[in-house]
N, CA, C and O atoms as a MOPAC input file, in Angstrom:
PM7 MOZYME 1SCF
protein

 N    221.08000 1   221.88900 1   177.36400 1
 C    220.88400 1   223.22500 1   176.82100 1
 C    220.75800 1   224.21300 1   177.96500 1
 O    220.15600 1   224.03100 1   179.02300 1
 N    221.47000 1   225.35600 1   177.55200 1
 C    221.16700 1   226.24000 1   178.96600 1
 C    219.80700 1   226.81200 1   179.22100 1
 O    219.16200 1   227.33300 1   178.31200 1
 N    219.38600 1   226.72300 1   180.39200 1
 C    218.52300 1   227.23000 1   180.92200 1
 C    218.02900 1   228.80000 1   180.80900 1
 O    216.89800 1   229.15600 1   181.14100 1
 N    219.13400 1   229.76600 1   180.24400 1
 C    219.14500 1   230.85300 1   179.80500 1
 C    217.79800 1   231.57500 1   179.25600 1
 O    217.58400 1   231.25500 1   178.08700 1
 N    216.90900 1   232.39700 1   179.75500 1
 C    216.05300 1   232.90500 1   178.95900 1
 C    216.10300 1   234.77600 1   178.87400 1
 O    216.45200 1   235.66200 1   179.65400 1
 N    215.41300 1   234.72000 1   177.14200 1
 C    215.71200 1   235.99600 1   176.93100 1
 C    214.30300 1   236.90700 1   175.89200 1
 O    213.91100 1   236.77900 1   174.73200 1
 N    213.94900 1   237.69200 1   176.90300 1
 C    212.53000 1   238.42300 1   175.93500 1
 C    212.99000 1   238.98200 1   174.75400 1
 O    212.09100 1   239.65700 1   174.25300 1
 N    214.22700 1   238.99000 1   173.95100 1
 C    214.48800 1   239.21000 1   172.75200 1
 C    214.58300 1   237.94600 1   172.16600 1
 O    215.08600 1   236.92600 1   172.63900 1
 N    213.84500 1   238.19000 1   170.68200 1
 C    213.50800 1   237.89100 1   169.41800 1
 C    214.50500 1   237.36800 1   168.41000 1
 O    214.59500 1   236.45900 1   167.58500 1
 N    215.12600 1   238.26100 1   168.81900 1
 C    216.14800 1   237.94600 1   167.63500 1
 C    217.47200 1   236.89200 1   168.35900 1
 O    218.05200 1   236.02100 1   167.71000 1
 N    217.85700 1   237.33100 1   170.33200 1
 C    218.47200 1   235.79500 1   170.56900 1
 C    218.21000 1   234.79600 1   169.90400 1
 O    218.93600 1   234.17000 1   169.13200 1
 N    216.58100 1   234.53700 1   170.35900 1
 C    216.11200 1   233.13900 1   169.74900 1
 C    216.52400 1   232.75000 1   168.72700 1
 O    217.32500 1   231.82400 1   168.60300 1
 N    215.83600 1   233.67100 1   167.47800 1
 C    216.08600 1   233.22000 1   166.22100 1
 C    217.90800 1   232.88800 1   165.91300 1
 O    218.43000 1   231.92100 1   165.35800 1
 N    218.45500 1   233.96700 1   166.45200 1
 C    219.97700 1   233.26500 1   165.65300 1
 C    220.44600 1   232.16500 1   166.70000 1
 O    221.54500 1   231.72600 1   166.36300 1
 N    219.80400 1   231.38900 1   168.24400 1
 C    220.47600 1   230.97700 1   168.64200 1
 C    219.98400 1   229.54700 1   167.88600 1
 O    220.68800 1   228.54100 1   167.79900 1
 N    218.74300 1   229.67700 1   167.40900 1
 C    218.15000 1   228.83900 1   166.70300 1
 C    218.78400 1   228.22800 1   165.38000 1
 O    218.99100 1   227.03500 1   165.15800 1
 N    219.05800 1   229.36500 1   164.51100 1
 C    219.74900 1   229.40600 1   163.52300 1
 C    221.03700 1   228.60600 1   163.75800 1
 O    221.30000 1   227.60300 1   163.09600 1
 N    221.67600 1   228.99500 1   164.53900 1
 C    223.19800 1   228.73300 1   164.68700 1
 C    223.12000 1   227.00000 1   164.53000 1
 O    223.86500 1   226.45300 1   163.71600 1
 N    221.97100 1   226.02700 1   165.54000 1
 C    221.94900 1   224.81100 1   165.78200 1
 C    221.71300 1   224.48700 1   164.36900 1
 O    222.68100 1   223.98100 1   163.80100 1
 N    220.56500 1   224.67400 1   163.61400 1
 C    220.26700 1   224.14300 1   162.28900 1
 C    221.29100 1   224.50500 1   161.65500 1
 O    221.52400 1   223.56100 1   160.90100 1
 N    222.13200 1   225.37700 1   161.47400 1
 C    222.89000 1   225.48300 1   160.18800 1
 C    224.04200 1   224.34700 1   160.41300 1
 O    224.51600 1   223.75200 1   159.44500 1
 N    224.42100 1   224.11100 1   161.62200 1
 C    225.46800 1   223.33000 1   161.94400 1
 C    224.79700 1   221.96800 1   161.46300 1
 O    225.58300 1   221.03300 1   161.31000 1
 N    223.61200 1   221.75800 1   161.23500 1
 C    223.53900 1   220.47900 1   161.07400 1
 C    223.47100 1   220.47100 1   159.45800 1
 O    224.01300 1   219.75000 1   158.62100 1
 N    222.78800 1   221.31700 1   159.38300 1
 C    223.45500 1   221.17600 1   157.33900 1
 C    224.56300 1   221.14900 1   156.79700 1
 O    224.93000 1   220.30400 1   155.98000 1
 N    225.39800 1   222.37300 1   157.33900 1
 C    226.72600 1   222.41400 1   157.43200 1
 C    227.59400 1   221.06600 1   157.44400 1
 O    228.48800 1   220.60100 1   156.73600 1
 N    226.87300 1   220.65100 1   158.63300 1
 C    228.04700 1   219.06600 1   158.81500 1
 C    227.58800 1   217.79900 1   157.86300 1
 O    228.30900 1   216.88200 1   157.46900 1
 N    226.15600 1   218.00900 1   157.59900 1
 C    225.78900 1   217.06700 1   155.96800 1
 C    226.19200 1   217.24900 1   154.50200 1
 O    226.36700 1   216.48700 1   153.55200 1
 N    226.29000 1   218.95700 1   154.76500 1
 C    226.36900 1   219.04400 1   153.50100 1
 C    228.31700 1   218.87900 1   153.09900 1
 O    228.86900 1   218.82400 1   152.00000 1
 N    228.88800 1   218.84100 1   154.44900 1
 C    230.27200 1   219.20000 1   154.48300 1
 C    230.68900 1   218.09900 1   153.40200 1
 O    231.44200 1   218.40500 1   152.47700 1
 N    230.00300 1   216.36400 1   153.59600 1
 C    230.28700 1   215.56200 1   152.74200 1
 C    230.58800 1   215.63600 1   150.84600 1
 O    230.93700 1   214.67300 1   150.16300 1
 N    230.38400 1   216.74800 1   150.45000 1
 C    229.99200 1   217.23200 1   149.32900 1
 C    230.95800 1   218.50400 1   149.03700 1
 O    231.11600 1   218.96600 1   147.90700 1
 N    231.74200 1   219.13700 1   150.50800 1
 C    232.43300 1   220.12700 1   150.26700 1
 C    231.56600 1   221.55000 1   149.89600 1
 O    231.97600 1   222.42000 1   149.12800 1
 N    230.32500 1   221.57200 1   150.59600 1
 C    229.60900 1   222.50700 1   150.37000 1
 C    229.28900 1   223.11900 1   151.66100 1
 O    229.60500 1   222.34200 1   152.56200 1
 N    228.79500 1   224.18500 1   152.09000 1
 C    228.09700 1   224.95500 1   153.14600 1
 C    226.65300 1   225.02700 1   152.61200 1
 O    226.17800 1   224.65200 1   151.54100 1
 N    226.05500 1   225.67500 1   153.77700 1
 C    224.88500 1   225.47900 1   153.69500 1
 C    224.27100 1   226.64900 1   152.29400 1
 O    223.53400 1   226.59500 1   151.31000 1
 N    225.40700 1   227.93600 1   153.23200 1
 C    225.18300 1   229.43100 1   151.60900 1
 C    225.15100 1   228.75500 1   150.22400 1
 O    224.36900 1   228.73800 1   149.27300 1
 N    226.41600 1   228.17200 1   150.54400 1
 C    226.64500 1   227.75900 1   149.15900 1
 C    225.88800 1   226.13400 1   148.34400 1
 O    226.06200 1   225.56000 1   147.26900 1
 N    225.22100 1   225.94900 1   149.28700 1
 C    224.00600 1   225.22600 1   148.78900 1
 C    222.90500 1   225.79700 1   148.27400 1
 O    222.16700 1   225.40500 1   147.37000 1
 N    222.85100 1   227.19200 1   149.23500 1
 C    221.18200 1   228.05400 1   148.99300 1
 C    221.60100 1   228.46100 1   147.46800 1
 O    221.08700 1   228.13800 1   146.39700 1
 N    222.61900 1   229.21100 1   147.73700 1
 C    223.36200 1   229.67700 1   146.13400 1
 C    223.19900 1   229.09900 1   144.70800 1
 O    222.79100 1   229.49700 1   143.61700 1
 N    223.70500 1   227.98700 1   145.23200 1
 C    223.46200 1   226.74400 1   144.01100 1
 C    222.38800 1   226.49100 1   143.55600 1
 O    222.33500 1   226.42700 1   142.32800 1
 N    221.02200 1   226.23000 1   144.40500 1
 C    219.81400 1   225.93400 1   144.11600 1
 C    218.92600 1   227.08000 1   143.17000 1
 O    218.02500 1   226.97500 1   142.33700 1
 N    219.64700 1   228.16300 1   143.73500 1
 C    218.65200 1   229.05400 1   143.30800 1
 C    219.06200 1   229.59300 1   141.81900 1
 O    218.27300 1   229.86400 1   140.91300 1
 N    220.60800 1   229.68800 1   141.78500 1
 C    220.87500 1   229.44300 1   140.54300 1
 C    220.89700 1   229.14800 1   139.53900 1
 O    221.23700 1   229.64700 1   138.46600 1
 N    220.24500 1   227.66900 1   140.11000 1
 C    220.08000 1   226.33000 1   138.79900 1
 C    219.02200 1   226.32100 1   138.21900 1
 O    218.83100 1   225.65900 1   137.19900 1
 N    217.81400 1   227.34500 1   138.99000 1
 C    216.85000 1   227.96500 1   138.45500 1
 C    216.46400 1   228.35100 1   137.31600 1
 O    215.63700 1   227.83200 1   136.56600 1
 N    217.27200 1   229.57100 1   137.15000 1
 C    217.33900 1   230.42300 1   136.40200 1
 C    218.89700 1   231.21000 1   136.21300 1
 O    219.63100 1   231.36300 1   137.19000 1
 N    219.29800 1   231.69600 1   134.78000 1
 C    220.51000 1   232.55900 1   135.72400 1
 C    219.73100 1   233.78600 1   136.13800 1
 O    218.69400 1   234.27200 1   135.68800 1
 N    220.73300 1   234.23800 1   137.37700 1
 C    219.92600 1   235.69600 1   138.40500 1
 C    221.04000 1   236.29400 1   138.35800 1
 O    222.14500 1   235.76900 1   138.50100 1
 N    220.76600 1   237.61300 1   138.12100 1
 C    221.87300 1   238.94700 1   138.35300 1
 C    222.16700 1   238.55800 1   139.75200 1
 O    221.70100 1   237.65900 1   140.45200 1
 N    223.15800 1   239.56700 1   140.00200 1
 C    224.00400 1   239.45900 1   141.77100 1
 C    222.85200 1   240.19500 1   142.44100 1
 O    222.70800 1   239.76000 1   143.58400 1
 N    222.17300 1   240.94100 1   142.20800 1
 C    221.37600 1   241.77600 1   142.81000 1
 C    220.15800 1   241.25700 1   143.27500 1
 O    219.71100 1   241.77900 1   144.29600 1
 N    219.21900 1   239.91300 1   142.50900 1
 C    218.18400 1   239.15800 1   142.27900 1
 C    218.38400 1   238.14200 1   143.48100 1
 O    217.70800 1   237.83400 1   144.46300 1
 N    219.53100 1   237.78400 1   143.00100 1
 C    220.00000 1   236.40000 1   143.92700 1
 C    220.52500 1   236.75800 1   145.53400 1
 O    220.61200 1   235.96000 1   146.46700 1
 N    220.80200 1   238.03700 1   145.53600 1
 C    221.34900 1   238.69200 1   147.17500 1
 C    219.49500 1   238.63700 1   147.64700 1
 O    219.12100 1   237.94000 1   148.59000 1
 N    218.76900 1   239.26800 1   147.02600 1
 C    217.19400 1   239.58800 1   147.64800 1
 C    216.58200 1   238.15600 1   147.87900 1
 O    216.19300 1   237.87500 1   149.01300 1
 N    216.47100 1   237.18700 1   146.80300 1
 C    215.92300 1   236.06000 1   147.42000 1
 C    216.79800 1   235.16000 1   148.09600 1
 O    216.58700 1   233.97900 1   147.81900 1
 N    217.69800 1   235.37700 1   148.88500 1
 C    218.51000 1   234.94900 1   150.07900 1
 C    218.68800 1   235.31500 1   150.81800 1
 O    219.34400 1   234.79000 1   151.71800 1
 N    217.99500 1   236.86800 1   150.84200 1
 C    218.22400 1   237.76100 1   151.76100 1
 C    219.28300 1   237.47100 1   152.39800 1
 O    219.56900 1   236.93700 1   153.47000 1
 N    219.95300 1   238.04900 1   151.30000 1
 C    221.59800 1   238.67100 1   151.89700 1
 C    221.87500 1   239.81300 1   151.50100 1
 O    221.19500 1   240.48400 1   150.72400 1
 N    223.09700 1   240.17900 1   152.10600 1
 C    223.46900 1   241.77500 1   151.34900 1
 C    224.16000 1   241.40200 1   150.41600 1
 O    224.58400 1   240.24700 1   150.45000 1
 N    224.52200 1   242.35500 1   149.17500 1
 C    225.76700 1   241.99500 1   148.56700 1
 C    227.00200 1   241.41000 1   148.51600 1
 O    227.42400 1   240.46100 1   147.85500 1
 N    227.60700 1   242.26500 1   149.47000 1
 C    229.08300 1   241.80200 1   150.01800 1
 C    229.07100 1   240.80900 1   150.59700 1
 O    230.18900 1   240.29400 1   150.61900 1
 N    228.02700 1   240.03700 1   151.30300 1
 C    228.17700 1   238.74400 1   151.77800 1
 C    227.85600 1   237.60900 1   150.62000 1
 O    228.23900 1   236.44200 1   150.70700 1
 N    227.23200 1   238.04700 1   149.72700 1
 C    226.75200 1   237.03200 1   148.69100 1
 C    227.81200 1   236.67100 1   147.88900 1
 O    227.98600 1   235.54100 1   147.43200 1
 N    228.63200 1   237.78300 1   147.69100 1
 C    229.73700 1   238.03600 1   146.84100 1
 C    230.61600 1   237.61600 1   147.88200 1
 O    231.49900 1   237.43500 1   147.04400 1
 N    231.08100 1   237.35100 1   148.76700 1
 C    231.98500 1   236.47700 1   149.31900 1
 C    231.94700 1   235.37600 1   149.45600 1
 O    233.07900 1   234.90600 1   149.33800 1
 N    231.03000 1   234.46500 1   149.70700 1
 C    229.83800 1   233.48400 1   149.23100 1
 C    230.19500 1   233.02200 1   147.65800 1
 O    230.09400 1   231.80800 1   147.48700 1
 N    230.50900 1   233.63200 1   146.74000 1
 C    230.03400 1   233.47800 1   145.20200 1
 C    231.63800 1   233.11100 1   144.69200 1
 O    231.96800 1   232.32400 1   143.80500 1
 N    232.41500 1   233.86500 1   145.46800 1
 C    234.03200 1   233.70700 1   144.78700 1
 C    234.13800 1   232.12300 1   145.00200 1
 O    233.59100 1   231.63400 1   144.01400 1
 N    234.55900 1   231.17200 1   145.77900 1
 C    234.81900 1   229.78600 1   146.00800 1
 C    234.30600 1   229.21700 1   145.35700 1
 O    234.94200 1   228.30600 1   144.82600 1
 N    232.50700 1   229.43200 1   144.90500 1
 C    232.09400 1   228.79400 1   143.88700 1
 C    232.21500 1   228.69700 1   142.27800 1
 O    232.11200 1   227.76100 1   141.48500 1
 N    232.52500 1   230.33000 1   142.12100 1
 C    232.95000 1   230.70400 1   141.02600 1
 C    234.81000 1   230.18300 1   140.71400 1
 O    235.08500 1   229.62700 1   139.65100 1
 N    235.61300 1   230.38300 1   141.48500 1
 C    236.56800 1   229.74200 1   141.53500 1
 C    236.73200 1   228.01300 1   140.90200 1
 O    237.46400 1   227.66100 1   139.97700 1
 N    235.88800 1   227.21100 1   141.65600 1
 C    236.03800 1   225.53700 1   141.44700 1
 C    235.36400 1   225.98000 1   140.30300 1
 O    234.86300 1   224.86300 1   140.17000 1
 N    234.94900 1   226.53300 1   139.46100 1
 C    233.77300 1   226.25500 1   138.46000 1
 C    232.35100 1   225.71100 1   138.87100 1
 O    232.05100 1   224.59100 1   138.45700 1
 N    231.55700 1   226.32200 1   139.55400 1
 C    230.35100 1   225.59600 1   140.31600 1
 C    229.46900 1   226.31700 1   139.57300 1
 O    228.39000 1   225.85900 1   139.19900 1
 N    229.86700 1   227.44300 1   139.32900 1
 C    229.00500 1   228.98700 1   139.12900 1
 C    229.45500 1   229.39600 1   137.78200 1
 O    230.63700 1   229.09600 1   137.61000 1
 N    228.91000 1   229.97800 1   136.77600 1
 C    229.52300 1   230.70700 1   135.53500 1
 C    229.12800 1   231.81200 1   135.57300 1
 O    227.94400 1   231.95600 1   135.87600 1
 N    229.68600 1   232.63200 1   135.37800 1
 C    229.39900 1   234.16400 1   135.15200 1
 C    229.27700 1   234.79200 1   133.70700 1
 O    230.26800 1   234.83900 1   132.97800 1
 N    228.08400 1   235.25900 1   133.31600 1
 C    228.16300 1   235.72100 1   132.16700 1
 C    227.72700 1   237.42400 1   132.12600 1
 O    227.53900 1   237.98900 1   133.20400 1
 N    227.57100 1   238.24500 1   130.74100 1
 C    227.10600 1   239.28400 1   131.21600 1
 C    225.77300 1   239.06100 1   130.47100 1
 O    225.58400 1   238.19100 1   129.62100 1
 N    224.57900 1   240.26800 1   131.05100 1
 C    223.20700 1   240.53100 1   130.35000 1
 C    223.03100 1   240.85700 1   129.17700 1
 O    223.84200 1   240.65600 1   128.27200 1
 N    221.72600 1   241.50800 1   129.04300 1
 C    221.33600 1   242.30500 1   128.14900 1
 C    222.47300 1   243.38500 1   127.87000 1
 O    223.16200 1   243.55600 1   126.86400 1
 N    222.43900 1   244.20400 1   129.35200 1
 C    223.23000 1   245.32700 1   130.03000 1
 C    224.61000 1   244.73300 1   129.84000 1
 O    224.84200 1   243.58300 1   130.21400 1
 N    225.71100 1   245.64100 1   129.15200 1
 C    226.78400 1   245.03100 1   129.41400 1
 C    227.33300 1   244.92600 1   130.88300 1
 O    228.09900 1   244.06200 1   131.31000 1
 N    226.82700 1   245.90300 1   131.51500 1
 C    227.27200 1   246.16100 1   133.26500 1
 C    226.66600 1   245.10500 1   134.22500 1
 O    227.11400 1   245.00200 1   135.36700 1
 N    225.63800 1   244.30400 1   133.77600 1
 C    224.38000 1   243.33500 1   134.55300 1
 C    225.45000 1   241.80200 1   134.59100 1
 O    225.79000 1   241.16400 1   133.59400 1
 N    225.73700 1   241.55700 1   135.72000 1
 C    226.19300 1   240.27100 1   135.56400 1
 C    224.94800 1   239.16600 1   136.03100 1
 O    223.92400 1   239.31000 1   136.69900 1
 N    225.60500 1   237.93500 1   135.29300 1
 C    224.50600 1   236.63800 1   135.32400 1
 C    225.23600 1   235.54900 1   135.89500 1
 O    226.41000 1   235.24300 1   135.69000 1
 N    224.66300 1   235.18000 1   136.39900 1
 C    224.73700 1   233.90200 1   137.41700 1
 C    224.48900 1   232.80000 1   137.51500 1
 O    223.95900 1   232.46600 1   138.57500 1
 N    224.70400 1   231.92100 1   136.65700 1
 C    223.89400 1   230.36100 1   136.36500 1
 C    225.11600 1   229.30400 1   137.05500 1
 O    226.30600 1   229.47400 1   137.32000 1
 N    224.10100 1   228.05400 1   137.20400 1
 C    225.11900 1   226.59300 1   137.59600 1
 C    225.82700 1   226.27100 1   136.15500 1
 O    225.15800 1   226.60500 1   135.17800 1
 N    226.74300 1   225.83400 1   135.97300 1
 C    227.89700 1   225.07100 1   135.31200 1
 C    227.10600 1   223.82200 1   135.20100 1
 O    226.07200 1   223.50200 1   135.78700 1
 N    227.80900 1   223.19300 1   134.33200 1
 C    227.58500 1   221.31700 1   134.55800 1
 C    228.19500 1   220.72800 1   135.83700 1
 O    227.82300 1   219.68700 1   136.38000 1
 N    229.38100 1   221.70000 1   136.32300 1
 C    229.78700 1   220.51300 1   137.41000 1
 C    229.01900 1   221.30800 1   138.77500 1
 O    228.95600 1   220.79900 1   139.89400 1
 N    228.55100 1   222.44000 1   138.46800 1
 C    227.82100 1   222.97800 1   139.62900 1
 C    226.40100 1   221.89700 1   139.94400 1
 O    226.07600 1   221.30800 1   140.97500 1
 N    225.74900 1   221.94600 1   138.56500 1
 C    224.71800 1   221.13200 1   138.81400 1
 C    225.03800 1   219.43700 1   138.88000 1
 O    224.01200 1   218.75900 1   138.83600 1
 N    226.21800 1   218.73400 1   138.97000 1
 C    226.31800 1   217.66100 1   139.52000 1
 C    226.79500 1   217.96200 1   140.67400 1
 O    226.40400 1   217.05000 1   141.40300 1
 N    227.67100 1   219.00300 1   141.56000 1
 C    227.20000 1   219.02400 1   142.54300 1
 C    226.29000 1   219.34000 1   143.09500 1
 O    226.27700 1   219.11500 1   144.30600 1
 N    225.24600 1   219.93100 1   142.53500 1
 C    224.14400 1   219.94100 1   143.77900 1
 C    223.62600 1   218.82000 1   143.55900 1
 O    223.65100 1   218.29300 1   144.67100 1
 N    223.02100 1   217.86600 1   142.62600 1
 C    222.90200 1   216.53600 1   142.29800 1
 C    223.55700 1   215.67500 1   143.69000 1
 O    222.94000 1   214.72200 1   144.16400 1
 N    224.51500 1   216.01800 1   144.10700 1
 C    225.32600 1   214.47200 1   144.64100 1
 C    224.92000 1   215.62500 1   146.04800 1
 O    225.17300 1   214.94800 1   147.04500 1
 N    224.51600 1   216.74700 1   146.42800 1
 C    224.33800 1   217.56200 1   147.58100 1
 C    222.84500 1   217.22600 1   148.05800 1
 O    222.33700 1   217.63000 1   149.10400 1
 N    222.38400 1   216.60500 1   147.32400 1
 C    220.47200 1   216.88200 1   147.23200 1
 C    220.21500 1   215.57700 1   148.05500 1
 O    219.05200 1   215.29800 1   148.34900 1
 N    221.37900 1   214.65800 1   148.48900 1
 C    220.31900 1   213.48100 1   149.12100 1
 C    221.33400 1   214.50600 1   150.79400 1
 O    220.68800 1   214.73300 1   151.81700 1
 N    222.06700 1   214.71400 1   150.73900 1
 C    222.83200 1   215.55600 1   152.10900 1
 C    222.31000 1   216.23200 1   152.70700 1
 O    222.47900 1   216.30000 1   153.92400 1
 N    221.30900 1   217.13100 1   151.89600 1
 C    220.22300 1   218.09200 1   152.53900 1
 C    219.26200 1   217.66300 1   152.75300 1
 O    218.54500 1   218.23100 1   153.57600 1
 N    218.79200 1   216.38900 1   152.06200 1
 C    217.13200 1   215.72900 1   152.44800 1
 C    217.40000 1   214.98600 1   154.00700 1
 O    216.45300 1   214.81100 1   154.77300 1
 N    218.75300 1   214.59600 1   154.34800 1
 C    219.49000 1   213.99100 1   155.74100 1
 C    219.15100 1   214.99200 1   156.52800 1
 O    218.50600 1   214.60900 1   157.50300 1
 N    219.39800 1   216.49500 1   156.46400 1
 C    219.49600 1   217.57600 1   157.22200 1
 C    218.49300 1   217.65400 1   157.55400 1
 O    218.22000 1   217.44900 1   158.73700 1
 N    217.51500 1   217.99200 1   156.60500 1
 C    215.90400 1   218.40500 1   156.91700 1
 C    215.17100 1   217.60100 1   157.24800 1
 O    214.06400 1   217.96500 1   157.64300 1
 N    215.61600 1   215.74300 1   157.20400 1
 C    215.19100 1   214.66800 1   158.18900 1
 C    215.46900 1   215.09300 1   159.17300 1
 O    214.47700 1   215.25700 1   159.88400 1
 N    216.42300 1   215.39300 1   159.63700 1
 C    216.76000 1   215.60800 1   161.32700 1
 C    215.85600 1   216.81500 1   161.70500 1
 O    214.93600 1   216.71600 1   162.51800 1
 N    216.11200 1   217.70700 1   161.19900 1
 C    215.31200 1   218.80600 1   161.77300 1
 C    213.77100 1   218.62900 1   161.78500 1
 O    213.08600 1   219.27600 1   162.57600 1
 N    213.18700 1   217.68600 1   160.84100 1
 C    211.57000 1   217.26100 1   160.48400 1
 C    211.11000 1   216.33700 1   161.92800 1
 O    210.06400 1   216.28600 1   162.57500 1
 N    212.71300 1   215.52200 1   162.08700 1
 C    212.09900 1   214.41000 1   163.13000 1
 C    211.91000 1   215.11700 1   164.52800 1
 O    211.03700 1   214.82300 1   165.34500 1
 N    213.24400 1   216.47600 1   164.72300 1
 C    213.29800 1   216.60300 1   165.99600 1
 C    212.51100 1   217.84000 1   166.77900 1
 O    212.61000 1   218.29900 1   167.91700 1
 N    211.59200 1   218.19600 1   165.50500 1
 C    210.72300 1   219.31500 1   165.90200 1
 C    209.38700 1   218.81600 1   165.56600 1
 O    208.45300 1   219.42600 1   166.08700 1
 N    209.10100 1   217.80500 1   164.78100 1
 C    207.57700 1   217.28700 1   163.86800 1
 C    207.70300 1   218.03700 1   162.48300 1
 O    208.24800 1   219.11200 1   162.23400 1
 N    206.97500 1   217.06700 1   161.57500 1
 C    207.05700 1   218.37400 1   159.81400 1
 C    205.89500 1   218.87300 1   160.19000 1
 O    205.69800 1   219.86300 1   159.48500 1
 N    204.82900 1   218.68000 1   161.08800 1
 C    203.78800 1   219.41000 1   160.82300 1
 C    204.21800 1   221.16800 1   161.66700 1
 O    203.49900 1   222.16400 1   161.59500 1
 N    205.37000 1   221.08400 1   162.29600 1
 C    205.73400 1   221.86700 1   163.33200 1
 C    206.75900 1   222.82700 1   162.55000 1
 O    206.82900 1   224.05200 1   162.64200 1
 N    207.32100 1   222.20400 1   161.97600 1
 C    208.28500 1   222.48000 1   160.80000 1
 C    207.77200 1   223.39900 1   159.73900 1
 O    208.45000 1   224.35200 1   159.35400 1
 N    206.43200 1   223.09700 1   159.19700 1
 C    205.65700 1   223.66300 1   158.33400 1
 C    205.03200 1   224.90100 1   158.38300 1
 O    204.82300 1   225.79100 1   157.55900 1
 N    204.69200 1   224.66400 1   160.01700 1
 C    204.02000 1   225.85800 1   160.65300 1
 C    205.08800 1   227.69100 1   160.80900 1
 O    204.91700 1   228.89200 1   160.60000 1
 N    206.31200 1   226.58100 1   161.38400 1
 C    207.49200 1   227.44000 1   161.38600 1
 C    207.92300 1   228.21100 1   159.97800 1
 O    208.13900 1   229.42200 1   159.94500 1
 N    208.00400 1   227.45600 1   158.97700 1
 C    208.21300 1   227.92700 1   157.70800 1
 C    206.83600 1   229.32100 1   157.25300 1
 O    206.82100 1   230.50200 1   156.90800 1
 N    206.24700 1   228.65300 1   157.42700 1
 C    204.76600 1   229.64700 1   157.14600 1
 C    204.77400 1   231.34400 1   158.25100 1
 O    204.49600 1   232.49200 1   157.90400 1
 N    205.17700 1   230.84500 1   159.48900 1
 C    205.31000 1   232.06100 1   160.61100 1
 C    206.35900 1   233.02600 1   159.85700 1
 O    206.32600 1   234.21100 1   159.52300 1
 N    207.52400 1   231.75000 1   159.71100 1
 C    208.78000 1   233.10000 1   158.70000 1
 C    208.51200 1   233.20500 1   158.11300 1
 O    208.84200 1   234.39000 1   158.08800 1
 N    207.95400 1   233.06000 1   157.10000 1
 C    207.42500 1   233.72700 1   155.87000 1
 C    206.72900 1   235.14100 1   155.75500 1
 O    207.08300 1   236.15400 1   155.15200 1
 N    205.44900 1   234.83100 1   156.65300 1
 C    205.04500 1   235.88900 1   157.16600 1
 C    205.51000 1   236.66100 1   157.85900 1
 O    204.94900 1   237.75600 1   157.89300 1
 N    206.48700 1   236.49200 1   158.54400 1
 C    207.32600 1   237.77200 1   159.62600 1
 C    208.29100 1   238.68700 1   158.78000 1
 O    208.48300 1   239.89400 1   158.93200 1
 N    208.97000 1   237.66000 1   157.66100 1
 C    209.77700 1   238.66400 1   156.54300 1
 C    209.06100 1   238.77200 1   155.41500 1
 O    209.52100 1   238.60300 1   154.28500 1
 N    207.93600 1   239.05300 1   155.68200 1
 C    207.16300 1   239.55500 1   154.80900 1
 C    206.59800 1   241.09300 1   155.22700 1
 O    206.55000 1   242.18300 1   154.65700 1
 N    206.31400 1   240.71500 1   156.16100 1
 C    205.42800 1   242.18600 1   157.19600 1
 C    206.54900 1   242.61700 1   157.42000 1
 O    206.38400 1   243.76200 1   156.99900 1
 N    207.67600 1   242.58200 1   157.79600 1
 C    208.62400 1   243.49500 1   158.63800 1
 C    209.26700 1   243.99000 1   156.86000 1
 O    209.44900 1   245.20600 1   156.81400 1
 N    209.50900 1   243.46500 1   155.88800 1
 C    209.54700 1   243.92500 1   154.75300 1
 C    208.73800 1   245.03300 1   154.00500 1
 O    209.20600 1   245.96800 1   153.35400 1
 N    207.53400 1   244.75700 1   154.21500 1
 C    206.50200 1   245.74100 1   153.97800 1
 C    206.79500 1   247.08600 1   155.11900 1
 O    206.62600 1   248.24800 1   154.75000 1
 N    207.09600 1   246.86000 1   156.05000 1
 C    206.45000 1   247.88700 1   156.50500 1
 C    207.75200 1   248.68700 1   156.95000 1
 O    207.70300 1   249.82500 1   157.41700 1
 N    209.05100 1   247.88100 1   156.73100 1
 C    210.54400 1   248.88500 1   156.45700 1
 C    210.53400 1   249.30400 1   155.26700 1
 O    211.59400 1   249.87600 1   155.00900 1
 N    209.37700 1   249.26900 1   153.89200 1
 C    209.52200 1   249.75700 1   152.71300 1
 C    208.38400 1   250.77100 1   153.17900 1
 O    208.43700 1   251.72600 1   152.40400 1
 N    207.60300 1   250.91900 1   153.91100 1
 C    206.60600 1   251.96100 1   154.00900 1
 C    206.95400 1   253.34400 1   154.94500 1
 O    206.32000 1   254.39200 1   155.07100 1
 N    208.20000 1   252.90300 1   155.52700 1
 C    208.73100 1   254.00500 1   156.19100 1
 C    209.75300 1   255.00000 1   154.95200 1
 O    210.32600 1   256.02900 1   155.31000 1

């Protein structure tokens, strides 16, 4: 790894990012899925979520979610229906969406082994809890400006 150091924040985090996603990426590849389109799926299968619901708890923007959403919606992974609102679109898993995430769910428990073993889960946990709190406060306080 390079020796490279940098008092910005945000290097870290995406250089960070970049390593973990590649490793989901390449687990989840077995399944013909990405990692988005894993987050997508899960959160989906939830509940159905408007495009608008499902961009915020993925914190994504639109246009990326929605580029993200066509491939799935395409194979049939995703169904689209409308709301209450005739203008409100809805977002739920399919049957074959939710057997793929079914046959995706032992691919990602592989991923988050690796990342559990090669950092500690108690280290892992801590990390999860820090982000949480960091896009939480920096949320709050870009809504208070």
């Amino acid at each position: 790894m390079s020796s490279f150091r940098s008092p910005c924040t945000c290097f870290h985090l995406r250089r960070a990012t970049r390593r973990v996603t590649q490793i989901y990426d390449r687990e989840l590849a077995a399944v013909d899925l990405s990692l988005n389109q894993y987050s997508i799926l899960r959160r989906a299968g939830e509940s159905p979520r408007t495009l608008g619901s499902l961009a915020d708890e993925l914190g994504m923007d639109r246009t990326t979610l929605t580029r993200n959403l066509k491939p799935l919606l395409a194979v049939g992974l995703l169904a689209e229906t409308r709301g209450e609102d005739a203008r409100q679109r809805l977002l739920q898993l399919s049957d074959a969406g939710r057997q793929r995430l079914e046959a995706a769910r032992p691919h990602w428990q592989r991923a988050q082994g690796i990342i559990d073993e090669a950092f500690g889960a108690d280290a892992v946990a801590r990390l999860h809890a820090d982000l949480d709190k960091l896009t939480e406060r920096l949320h709050y306080q870009e809504s208070a400006q």
